[in-house]
N, C-alpha and C positions, 0 to 999 in steps of 0.2 A: 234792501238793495244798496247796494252800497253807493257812494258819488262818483260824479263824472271824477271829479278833481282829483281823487284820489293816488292818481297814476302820475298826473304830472306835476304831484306836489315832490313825489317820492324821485322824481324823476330830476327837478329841481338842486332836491337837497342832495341827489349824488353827483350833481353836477357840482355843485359848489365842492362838496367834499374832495372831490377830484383835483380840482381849480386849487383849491387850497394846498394840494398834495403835491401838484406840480410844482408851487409857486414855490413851495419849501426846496424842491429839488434841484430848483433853477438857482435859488440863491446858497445850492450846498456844493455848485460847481465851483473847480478850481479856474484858476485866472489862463491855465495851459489851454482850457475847455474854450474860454472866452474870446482868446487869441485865434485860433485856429475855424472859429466860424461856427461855432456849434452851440450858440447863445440859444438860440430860440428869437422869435419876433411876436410869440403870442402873449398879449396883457392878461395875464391870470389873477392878477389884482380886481381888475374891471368885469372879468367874468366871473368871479368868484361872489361881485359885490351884486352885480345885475341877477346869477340866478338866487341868492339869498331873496332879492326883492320880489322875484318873480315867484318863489317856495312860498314864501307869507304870503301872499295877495291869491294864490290857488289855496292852500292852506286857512284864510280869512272867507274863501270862496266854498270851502268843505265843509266848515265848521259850521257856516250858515245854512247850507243845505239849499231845497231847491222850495 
């Protein structure tokens, strides 16, 4: 049978991948983008770093089993 954890490891690490994917796309916008109000206000640095922590610690929680 497989673990609980399994789902919200996998579900973590696309979360961060994500996070990581935005934050590239936020810092690939032009200054015209930045002017006009279309920055974003979401920290993808901080959630990028929080679901990492949270992937290990399910991931650390998998491995161990029940």
């Amino acid at each position: 049978m497989q673990s609980d954890y399994a789902i919200p490891t996998l579900a973590f690490v696309a979360l961060a991948i994500l996070s990581v994917a935005a934050d590239w796309r936020r810092h690939r916008r032009r200054e015209a983008d930045r002017a006009a109000g279309r920055a974003g206000w979401m920290p993808w640095p901080l959630l990028s770093i929080l679901s990492l922590i949270a992937a290990a610690y399910c991931a650390a929680l998998w491995v161990k089993g029940n």
